[in-house]
C-alpha positions in Angstrom: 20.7 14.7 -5.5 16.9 15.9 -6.7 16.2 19.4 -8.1 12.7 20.5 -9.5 13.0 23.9 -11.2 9.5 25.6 -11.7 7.9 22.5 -12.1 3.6 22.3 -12.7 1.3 19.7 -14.0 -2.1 20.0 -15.3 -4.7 17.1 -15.8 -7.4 17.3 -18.6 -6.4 20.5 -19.4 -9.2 22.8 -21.1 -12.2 20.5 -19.9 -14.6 20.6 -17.5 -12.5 18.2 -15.0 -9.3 20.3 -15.7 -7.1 20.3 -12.1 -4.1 22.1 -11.6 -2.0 19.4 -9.6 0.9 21.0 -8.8 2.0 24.7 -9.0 5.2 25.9 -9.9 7.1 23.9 -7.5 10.7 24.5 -7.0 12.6 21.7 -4.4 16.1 20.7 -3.7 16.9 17.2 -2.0 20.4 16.9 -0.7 22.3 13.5 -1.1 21.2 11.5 2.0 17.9 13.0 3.1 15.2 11.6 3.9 12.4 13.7 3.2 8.8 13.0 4.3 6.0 14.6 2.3 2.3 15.0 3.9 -0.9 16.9 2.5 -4.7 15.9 2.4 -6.6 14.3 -1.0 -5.4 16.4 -4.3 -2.7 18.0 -2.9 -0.4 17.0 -5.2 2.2 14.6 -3.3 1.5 11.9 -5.1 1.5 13.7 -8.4 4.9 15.1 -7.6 6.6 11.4 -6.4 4.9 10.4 -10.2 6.7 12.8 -11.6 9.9 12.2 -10.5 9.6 8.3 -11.1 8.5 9.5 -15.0 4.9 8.1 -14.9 3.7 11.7 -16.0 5.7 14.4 -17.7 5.9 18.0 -16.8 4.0 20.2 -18.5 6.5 23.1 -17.4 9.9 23.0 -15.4 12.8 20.5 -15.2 13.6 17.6 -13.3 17.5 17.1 -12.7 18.7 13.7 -10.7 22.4 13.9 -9.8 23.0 16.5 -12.3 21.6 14.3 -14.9 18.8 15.9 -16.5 15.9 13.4 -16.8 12.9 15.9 -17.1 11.8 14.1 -20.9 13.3 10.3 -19.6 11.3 7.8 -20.1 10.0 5.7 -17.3 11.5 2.3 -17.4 15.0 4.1 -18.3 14.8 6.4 -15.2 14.2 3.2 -13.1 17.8 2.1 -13.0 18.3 5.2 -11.1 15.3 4.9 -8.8 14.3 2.6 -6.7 10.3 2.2 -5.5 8.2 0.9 -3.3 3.7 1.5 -4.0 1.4 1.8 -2.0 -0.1 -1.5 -2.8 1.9 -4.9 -1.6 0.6 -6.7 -4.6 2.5 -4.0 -7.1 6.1 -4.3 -6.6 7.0 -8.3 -6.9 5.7 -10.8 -9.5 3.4 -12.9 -7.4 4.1 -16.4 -9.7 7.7 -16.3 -9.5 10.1 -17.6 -6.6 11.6 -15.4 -3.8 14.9 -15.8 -5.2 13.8 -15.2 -8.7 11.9 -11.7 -7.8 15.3 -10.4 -5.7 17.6 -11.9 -9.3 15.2 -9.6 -11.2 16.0 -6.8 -8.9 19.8 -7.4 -9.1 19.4 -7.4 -12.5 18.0 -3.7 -13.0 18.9 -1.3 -15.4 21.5 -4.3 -17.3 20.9 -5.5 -20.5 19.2 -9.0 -20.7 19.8 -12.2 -22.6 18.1 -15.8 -22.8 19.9 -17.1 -20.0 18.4 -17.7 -17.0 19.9 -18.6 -13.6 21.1 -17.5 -9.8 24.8 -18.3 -9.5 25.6 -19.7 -5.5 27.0 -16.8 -4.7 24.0 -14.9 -5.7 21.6 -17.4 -3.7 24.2 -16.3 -0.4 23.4 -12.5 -0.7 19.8 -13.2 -1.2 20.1 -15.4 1.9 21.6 -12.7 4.0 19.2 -9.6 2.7 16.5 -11.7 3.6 17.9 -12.5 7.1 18.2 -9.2 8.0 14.4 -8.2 7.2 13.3 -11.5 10.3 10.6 -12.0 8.8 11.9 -16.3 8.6 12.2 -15.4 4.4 15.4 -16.2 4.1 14.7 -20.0 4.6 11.5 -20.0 2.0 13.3 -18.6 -1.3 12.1 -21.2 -3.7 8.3 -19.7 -2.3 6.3 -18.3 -4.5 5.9 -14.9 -3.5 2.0 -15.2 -4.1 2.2 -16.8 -1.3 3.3 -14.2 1.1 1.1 -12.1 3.7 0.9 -8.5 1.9 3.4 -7.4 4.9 5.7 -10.2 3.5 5.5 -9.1 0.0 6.3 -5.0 0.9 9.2 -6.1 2.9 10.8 -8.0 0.3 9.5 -4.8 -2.0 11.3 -2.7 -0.4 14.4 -5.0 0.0 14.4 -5.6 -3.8 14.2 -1.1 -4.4 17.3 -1.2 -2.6 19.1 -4.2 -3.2 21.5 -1.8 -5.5 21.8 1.4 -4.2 19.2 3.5 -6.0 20.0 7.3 -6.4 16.8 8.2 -5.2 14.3 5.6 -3.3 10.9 6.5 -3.5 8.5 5.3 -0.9 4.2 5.9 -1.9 2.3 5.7 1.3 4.2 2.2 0.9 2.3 1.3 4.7 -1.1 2.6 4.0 -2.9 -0.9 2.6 -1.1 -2.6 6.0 -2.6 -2.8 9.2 -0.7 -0.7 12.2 1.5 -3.7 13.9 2.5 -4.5 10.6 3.0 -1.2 9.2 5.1 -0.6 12.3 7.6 -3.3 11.7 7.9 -2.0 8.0 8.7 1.3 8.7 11.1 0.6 11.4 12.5 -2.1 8.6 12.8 1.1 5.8 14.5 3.4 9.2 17.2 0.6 9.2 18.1 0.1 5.7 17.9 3.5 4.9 20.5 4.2 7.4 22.4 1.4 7.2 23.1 2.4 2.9 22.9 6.0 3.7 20.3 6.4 0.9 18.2 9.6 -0.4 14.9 9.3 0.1 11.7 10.7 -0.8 8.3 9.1 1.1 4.7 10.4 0.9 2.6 9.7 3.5 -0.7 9.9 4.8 0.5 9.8 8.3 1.3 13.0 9.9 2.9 11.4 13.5 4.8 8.9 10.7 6.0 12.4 8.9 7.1 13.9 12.1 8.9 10.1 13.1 10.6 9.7 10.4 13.3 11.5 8.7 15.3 14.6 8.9 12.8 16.8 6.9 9.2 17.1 6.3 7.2 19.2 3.4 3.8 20.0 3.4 1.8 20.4 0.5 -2.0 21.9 -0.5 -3.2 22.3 -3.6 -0.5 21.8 -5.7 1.9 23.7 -3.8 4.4 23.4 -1.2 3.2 25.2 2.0 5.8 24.6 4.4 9.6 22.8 4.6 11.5 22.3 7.7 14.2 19.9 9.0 16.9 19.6 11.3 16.0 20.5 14.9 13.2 22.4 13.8 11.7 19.1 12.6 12.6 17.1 15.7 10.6 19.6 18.0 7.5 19.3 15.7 3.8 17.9 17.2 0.9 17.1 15.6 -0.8 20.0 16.9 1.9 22.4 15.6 1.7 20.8 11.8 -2.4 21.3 12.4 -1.6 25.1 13.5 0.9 26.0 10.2 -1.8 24.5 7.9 -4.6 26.6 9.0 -2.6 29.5 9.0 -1.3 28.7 5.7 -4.6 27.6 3.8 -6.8 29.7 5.8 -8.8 26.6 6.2 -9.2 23.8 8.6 -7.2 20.5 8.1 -10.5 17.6 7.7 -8.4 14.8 6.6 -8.7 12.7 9.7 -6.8 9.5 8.0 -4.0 11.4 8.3 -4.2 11.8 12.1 -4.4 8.3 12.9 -1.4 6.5 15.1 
């Protein structure tokens, strides 16, 4: 579904605040994974999820989606293809619109648009059950303006809205870090269902390394702009904390200090 041929990215290259955010990297993601990426600050996870989504360009390498190449696509024509969820709640829904109008918006990706305006019944029906499903009591407030949602509110109808048409690729960024842990919890068991339930390809980085470990059938590690270690299958299942801790050290030669990441 994803490859990344000898892909690198350099920031402010040639200056004195020049960084070298990812290295060469080279990753194939089968159709229906559901990859988890970990790493401390700068190592390039979130630089590589930007890259894919087309918020930066490669300076080197190609990016191929489904066979499509989309290494030199533009953003906003990649996101009919891609569907996203950010690390901030506020980020992925327009706060002065209605419920029903953010999930028509969503329907209406990658289509051309005219000056009409309006959610047919049978439209209002779908949004009704999709919101049902998420129990958070949405379904019955869809003329709310989503403003008015708790920022747990707002990421689950986030991430209902990335998948609301099957997206090739969903892309999850640290899309529970800004939530507190009962919350974040009921969101992450929320993305485990739907992801399941679509059978969709997924890509989430995370600051979370028991969350990395939990979730998903494979689990990168990166440091310094470079893939350190990829395992899955049954391999993965049998991970601990303390194993992931023991292959970074031995890997980087260093100590892992990010302690954010170790929190349950």
């Amino acid at each position: 579904m994803l490859k990344l041929f000898n892909v690198s990215k350099t920031f402010d290259p040639g200056t004195i605040t020049e960084k070298q955010a990812l290295i060469d990297i080279n990753l194939e993601i089968d159709d229906g994974d559901f990859v988890t990426v970990i790493g401390g600050n700068g190592a390039g996870k979130s630089t590589l999820l930007n890259l894919i989504a087309g918020v930066h360009f490669t300076d080197t390498g190609s990016i191929f989606l489904d066979g499509m190449d989309i290494t030199g696509m533009k953003e906003h024509v990649r996101a009919k293809y891609l569907g996203r969820v950010f690390q901030d709640p506020m980020w992925g829904t327009a706060s002065n619109m209605q419920i029903e109008e953010n999930l028509a918006m969503a329907m209406r990706r990658g289509k051309r648009r005219n000056l009409s305006w309006g959610i047919l019944p049978a439209e209002k029906q779908l949004y009704y059950e999709k919101l049902k499903l998420i129990d958070l009591g949405l379904e019955n407030r869809m003329s709310s303006k989503v403003g008015l949602l708790s920022g747990g509110q707002r990421q689950a109808l986030t991430l209902l809205m990335a998948t609301l048409k099957k997206p090739k690729l969903l892309l999850l960024d640290e899309h529970t870090a800004a939530l507190d842990p009962k919350t974040a919890k009921k969101v992450l068991n929320l993305t485990q269902t739907i992801i399941e339930r679509d059978h969709l390809t997924v890509f989430m980085v995370t600051h979370n390394m028991r969350d990395a470990i939990k979730y998903g059938n494979r689990l990168i590690m990166m440091n310094e702009g470079r893939i350190m270690y990829d395992v899955k299958g049954e391999e993965k299942a049998h991970l601990a904390v303390a194993d992931l801790l023991e292959m970074f050290e031995k890997a980087s030669g260093g100590e892992f200090s990010n302690d954010r990441m170790l929190l349950g």
